[in-house]
N, C-alpha and C positions, 0 to 999 in steps of 0.2 A: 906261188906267192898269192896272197889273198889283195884284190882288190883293194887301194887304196884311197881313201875317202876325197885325197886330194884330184882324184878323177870326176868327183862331183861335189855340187857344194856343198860349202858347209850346215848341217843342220840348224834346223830352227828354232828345234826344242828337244829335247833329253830328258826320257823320263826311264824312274827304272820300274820295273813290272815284278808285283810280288804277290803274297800273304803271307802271311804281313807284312808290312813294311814302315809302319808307324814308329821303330825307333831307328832305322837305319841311318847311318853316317854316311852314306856315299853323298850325299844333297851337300851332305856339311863342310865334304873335303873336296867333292867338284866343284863347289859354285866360289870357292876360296881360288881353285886354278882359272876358271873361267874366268873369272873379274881379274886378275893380276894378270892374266893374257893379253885380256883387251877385248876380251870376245862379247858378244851381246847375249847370245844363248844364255839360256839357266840350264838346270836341273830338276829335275823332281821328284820325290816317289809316289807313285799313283798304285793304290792296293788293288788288284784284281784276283776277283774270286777265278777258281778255275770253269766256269760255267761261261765269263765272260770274256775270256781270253782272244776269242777269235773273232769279234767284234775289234776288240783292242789293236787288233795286229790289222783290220782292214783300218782303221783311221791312223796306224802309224803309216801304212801305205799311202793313205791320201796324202795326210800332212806332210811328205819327209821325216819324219819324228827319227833319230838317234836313240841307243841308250845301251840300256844294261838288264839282263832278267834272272833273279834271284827267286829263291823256294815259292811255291813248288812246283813253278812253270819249266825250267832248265830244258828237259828233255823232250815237251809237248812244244818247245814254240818252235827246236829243233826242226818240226815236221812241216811248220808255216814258210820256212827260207826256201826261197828260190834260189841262190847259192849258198854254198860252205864252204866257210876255207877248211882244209885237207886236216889243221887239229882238231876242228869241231866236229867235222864226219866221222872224226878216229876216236873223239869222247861221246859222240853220240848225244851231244849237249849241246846248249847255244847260253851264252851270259853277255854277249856285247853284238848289235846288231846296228846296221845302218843303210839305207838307201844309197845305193850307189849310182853312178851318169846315168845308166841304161834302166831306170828305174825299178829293179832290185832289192829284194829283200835282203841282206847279208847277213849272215850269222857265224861268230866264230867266237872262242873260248879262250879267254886269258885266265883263266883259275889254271889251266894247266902250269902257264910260265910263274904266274900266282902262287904256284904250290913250291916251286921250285925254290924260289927268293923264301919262303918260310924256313925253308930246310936247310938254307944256303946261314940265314939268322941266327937257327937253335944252332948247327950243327959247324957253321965256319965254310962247309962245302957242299956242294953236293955227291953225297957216297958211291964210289967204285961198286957197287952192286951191296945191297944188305936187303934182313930180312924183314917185312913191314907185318903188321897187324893192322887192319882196314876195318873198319867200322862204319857201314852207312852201304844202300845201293841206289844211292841218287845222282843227281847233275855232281854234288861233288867228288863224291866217291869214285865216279867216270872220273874226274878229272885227275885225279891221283893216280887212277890206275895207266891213264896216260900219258903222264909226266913220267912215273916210274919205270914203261915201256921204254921210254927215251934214253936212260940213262947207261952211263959208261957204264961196263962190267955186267950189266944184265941185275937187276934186282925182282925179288918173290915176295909174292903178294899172299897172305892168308887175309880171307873175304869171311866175313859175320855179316850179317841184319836179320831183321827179325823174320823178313820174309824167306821161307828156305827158296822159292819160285825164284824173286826176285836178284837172290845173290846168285842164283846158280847161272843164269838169265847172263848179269852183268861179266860173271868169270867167264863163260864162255866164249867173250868178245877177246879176253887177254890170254895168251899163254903162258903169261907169268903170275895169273892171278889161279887161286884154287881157292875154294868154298871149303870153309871152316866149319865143321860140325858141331863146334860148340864155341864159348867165349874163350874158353880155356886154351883151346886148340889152336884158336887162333894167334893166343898171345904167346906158345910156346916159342921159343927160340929166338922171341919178337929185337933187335935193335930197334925201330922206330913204333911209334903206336899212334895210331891215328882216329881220331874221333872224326867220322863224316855225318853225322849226324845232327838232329839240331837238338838232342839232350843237353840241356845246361844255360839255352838262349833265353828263357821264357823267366821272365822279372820275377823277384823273389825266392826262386825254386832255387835249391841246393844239390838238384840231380846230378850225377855223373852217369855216363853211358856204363862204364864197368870197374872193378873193385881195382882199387889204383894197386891194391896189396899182392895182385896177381899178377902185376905187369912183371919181367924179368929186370934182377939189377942191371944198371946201366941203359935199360932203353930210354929213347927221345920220348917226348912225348907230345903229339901236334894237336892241338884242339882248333879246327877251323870255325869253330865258333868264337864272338868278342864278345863279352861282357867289361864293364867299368865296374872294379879296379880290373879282376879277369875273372876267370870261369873259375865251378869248382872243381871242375877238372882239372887246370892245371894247379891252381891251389893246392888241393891235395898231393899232385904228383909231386909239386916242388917241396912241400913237408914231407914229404919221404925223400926227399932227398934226388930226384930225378931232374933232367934236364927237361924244361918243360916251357911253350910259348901258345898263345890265344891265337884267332885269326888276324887279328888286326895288320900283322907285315903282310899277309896274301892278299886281302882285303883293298888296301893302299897302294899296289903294286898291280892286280889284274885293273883296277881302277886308273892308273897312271897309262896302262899299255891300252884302255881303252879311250882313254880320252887321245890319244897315239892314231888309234886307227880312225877316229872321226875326224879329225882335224890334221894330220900328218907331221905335226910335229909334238913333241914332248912335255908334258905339264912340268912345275917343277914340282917335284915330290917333297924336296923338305918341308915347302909351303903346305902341302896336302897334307903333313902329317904333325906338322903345328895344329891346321886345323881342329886336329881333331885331340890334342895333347891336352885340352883344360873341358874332358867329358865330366858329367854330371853320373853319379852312382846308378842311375837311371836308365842309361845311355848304353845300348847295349845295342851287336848285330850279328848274322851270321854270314859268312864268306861266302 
């Protein structure tokens, strides 16, 4: 079991570490659960180029600083914890981090349990073993492949990105993932299809990661990225006819399990997701 924050005090400030971070919603739907708790803490997001990352991680040291770390740090602040709880070793990732009694860096990964509740959303459950198509070889994409690992019945991963290095890199950590030699390959036989990538986050762009016309009928379709109203990814899948949802339930849900591990008890999440219920066309983020 991982350290519980109730072992040291409560932080003092919460920031999340990104680039970008300038339209993100976690500010919007934390600092909604902080104030209805009673807490004094804020949140915040602070942009960090990756040049300055390890500056950032010695003044979260000094200060006690909490928080949360989103693209494209995930996997490099991994390597700054001086503990891990045992899902973040197994994602090889870190997205929620805190100082613990013994003055400790702590890193552990709620996009896993995150990913989970997305699928639990589109799908009513999470599936007795199916076959996935995965898209992306980063902190999220880790984190899918170790949700998936988890699951009842054993579920198979087919791995695409653009990097052939990269994906062969991240499958060789999973035995249920295998590197896809093309898009097509990977989307054969696909039930679920998963965008880990941040194609489709960036304001005004109409991108999708891949031709929604290739996906198989019947599969799910997960875009861990949020746009307001939503992506064109799921857009499109849902005009074809496919069952299809943004990040926003994963989003809302490793964000409720993080403010969980700083403070030991539970945000209320319907409040967190009012927060963020009346966004602006503008207003977009990635999981």
């Amino acid at each position: 079991m991982p350290p519980t924050p109730s072992e040291a005090p409560f932080p003092r400030r919460l920031l999340l570490l990104g680039h970008p971070v300038s339209h993100s919603l976690s500010p919007r739907f934390q600092n909604a659960a902080l104030e209805a708790a009673g807490l004094a803490t804020r949140y915040a997001a602070l942009d960090v180029i990756p040049s300055e990352l390890a500056g950032v991680v010695a003044t979260v040291r000094e200060n006690e600083i909490a928080g949360n770390v989103t693209v494209p740090h995930k996997t490099t602040f991994f390597a700054y914890c001086d503990h891990l709880t045992p899902i973040a070793q197994r994602a090889g990732a870190v997205n929620t981090f805190w100082m613990d009694a013994d003055q400790r860096l702590v890193g552990d990964n709620t996009d896993v349990e995150g990913f989970d509740e997305l699928v639990r959303h589109v799908l009513g459950f999470v599936p007795n073993g199916a076959h996935m198509a995965l898209f992306g070889t980063g902190g999220a994409a880790a984190a899918v492949c170790t949700a998936t690992e988890r699951w009842q019945g054993g579920a198979s991963v087919s791995l695409w990105g653009r990097s052939v290095e990269k994906t062969h890199a991240l499958a060789a950590r999973y035995r249920h993932v295998t590197p896809a030699g093309s898009i097509l390959a990977a989307l054969e036989n696909a039930s679920i299809v998963v965008n880990a990538t941040s194609v489709g986050m960036g304001l005004g762009g109409e991108a999708v990661p891949i031709d929604v016309e290739a996906i198989p009928d019947g599969a799910a379709v997960l875009d861990l990225v949020y746009r307001h109203p939503t992506t064109p990814f799921v857009r499109t899948a849902k005009n074809r006819g496919l069952r299809a949802a943004d990040g926003l339930v994963m989003l809302i849900e490793q964000g409720a399990l993080a403010f969980e591990r700083w403070f030991g008890f539970p945000p209320d999440r319907d409040l967190m997701r009012r927060a963020v219920a009346t966004l602006t066309p503008t207003q977009h983020v990635s999981a």
